[in-house]
C-alpha positions in Angstrom: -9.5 4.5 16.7 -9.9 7.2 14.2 -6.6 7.9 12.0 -6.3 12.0 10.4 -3.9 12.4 7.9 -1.9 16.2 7.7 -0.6 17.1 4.7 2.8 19.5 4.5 2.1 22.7 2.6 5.5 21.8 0.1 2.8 18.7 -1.1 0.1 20.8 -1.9 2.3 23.0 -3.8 4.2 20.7 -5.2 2.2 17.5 -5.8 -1.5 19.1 -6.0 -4.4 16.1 -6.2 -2.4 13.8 -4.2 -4.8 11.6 -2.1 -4.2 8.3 0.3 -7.4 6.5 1.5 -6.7 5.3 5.2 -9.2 1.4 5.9 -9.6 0.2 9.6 -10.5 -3.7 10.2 -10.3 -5.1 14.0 -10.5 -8.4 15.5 -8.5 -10.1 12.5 -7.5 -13.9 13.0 -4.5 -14.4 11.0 -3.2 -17.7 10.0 -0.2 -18.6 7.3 -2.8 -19.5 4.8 -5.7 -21.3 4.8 -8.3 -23.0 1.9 -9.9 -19.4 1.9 -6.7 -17.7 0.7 -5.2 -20.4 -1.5 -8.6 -20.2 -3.6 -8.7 -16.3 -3.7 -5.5 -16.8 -4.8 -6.4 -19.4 -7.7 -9.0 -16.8 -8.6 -7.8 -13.7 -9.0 -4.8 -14.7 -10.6 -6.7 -16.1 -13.3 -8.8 -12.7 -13.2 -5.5 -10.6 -13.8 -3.7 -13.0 -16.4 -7.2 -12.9 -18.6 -7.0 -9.0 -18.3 -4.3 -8.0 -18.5 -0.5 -8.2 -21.0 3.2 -7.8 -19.7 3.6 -6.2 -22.6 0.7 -3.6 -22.6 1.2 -2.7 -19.0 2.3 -0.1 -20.0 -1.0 1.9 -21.9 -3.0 1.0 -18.5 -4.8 4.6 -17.0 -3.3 3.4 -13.3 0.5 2.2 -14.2 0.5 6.1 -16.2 -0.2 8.1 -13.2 2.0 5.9 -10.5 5.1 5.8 -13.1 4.1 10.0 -13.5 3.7 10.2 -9.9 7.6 8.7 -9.5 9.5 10.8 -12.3 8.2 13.7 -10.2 10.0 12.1 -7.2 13.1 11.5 -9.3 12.2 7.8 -8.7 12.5 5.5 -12.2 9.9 3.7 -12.3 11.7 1.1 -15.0 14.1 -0.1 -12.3 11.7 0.9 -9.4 8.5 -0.5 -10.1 5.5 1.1 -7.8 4.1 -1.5 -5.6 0.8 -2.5 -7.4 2.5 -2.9 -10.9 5.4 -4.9 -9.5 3.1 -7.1 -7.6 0.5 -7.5 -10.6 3.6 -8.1 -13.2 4.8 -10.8 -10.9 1.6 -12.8 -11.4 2.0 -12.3 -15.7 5.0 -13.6 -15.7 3.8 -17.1 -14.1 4.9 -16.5 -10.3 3.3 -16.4 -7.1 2.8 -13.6 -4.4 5.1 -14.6 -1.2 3.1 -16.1 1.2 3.3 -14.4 4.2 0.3 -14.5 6.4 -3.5 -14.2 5.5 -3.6 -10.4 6.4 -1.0 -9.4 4.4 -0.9 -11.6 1.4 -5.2 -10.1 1.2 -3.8 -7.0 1.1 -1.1 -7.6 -1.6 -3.8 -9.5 -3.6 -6.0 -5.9 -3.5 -2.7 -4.3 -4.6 -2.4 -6.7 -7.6 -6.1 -6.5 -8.8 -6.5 -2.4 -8.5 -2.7 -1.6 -9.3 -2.7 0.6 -6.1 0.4 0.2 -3.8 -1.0 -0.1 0.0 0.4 -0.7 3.1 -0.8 -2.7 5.9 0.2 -1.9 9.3 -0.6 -3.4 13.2 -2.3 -0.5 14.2 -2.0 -0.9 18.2 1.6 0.3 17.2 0.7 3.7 15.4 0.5 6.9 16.8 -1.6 8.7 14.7 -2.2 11.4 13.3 -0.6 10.6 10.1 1.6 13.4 8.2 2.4 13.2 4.7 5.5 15.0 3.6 9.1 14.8 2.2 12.0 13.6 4.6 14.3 15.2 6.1 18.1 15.1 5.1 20.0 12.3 7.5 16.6 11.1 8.5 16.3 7.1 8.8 14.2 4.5 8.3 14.2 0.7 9.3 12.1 -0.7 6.6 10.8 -4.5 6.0 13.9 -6.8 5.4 16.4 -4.4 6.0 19.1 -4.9 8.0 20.2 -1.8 8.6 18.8 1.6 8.3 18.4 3.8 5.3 19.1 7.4 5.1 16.4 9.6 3.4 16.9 12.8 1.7 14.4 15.6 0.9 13.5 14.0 -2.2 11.7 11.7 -0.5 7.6 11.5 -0.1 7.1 9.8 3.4 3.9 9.2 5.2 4.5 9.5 9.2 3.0 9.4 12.6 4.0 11.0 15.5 6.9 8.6 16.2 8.3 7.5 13.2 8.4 7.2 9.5 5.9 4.7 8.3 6.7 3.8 4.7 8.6 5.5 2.3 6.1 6.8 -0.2 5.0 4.2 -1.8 7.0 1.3 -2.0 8.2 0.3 1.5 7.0 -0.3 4.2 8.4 0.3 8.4 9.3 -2.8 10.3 8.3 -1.9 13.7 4.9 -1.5 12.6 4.0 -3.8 10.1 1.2 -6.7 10.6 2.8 -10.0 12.4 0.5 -12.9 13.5 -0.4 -11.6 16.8 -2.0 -8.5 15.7 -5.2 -7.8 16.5 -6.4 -4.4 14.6 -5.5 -3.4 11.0 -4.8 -0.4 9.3 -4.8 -0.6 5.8 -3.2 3.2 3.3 -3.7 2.9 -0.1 -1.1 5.4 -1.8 -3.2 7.1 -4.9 -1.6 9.6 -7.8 -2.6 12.7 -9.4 -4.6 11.9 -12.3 -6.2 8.5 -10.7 -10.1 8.3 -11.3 -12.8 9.6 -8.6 -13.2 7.2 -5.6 -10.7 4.7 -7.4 -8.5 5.0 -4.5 -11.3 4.0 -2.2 -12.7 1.1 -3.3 -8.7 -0.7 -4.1 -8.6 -0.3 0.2 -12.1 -1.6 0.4 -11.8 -4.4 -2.0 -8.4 -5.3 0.6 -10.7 -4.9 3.7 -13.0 -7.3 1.8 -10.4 -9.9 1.1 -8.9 -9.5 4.4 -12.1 -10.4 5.9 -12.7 -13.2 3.5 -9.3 -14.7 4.9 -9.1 -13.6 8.6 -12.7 -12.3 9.5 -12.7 -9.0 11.4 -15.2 -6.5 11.6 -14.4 -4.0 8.9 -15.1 -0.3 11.1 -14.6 3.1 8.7 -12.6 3.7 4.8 -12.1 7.5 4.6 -9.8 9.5 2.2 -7.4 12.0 2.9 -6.6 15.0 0.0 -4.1 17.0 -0.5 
């Protein structure tokens, strides 16, 4: 399966350079965890705490253009942290990612390393082509953990399919469509922000594909991204 992204003309206007990188894996074999994702785990937590401060977050190039990205959304990124930077912050102040399943805790480890927020969805339940654009008014959305629905407003950057919102842009994710331990084929977005270094975006889904195969195997199929 090939995925296209379409971008609404209000995002070119409005949020020019915007990019999301769209990674394909199939034939995953998820587990809860196993010896392969405990010691990526050991490693790259060790990797993040040696590079990085709590309290120089902050000055980093990436955590800039995401916390940029969401004053222009009206979002505050102080008490709405984008996805990467909560994740990674987690991790410096002495925690541990959830543990949710091998698929999606390799994809949350990506997030952490490279700061990008990404989604992971089961994609034998998309309907592509994507769309990226702002929500309508009294349009909902049955995210991760909710238990009921949310209604968005126009404010809101959403990436779509045909069917059905797919994540509110880019710090939650839909629950109809995200990765369980049946699925089979994986589709991996990585959400990137205007001012974010060439190809960055590109290789933060890669280096996910990577770990997800490292945890789950899978044959890791095409990585293409999507401008504004």
């Amino acid at each position: 399966m090939h995925i296209d992204v379409n971008w609404n003309s209000e995002i070119r206007e409005r949020l020019p350079q915007l990019a999301i990188c769209v990674g394909l894996i199939d034939e995953v074999s998820i587990q809860k965890e196993n010896e392969q994702l405990r010691q990526l785990k050991t490693t790259l937590y060790e990797e993040v705490r040696r590079k990085y401060a709590v309290g120089t977050l902050k000055d980093d190039l990436t955590v800039k253009a995401y916390r940029s990205l969401y004053w222009k959304l009206d979002i505050d990124p102080m008490k709405t942290r984008p996805a990467g930077e909560a994740l990674l912050r987690r991790v410096l102040h002495g925690e541990q990612l959830p543990n949710v399943s091998t698929v999606v805790d390799a994809y949350n480890l990506a997030s952490m390393k490279t700061i990008v927020p990404m989604s992971g969805f089961d994609r034998d339940l998309l309907t592509p082509p994507f769309q990226v654009r702002f929500a309508r008014d009294g349009e909902t959305f049955m995210g991760i953990g909710m238990e009921t629905p949310m209604l968005l407003t126009q404010k809101m950057l959403v990436l779509t399919d045909e069917k059905q919102v797919l994540c509110v842009y880019p710090y939650r994710d839909c629950n109809h469509t995200k990765i369980t331990m049946t699925t089979k084929n994986v589709a991996i977005v990585g959400y990137g922000a205007p001012g974010m270094v060439s190809d960055q975006l590109k290789e933060a889904v890669e280096t996910a594909l990577s770990f997800i195969k490292q945890v789950s195997e899978g044959e890791m199929t095409t990585t293409e991204v999507f401008r504004s």
